[in-house]
N, C-alpha and C positions, 0 to 999 in steps of 0.2 A: 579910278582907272578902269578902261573898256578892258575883258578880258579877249582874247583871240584865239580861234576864228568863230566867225559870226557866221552863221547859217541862217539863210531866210529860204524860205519854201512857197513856190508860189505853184495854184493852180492850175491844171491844163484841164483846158473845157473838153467835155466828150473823150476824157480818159480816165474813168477809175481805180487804177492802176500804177498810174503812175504821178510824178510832181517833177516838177521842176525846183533844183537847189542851186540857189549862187552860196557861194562861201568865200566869206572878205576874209583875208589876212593881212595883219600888218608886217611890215618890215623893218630895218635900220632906213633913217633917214625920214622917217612919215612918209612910206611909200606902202601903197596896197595891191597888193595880190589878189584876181578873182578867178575862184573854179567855178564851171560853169557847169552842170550836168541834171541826166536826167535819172530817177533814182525809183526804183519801190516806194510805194507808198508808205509801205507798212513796214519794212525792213530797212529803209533806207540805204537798201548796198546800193551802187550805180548800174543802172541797164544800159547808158549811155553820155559817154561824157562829149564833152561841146567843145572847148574851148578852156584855157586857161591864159589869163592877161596879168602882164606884168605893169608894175612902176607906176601905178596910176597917183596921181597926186594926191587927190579928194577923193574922202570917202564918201560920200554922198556919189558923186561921179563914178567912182570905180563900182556901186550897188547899179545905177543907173543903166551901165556899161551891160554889167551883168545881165539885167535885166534884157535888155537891148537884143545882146548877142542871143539867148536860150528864144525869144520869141522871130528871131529870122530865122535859128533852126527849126523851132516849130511848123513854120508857113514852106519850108520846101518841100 
């Protein structure tokens, strides 16, 4: 059994400083929750949160999603 919530951390080029974290949650009904945010590197509080998505069906999908949404905040 997966435990929850899943944090994946990905890199933001030309920032040492900081990371990008999605964090999956699950819910009743096989539905997934994604926080989107931008966080310390090294402490991992948040300097800036993005987005949070509800109800997503797949998990694969709802990582996806995550991923998705933190890199069009990136590019504005």
């Amino acid at each position: 059994m997966e435990e929850y919530p899943q944090d994946y951390f990905l890199k933001i080029e030309n920032e040492p400083n900081f990371i990008g974290r999605v964090s999956l949650n699950k819910r009743e009904a096989d539905l997934f929750d994604v926080e989107v945010d931008v966080v310390h590197k090294e402490s991992k509080k948040i300097f800036h949160h993005v987005v949070i998505l509800y109800g997503l069906k797949d998990k694969n999908e709802a990582i996806d999603t995550g991923v998705f949404r933190l890199a069009k905040f990136l590019k504005q």
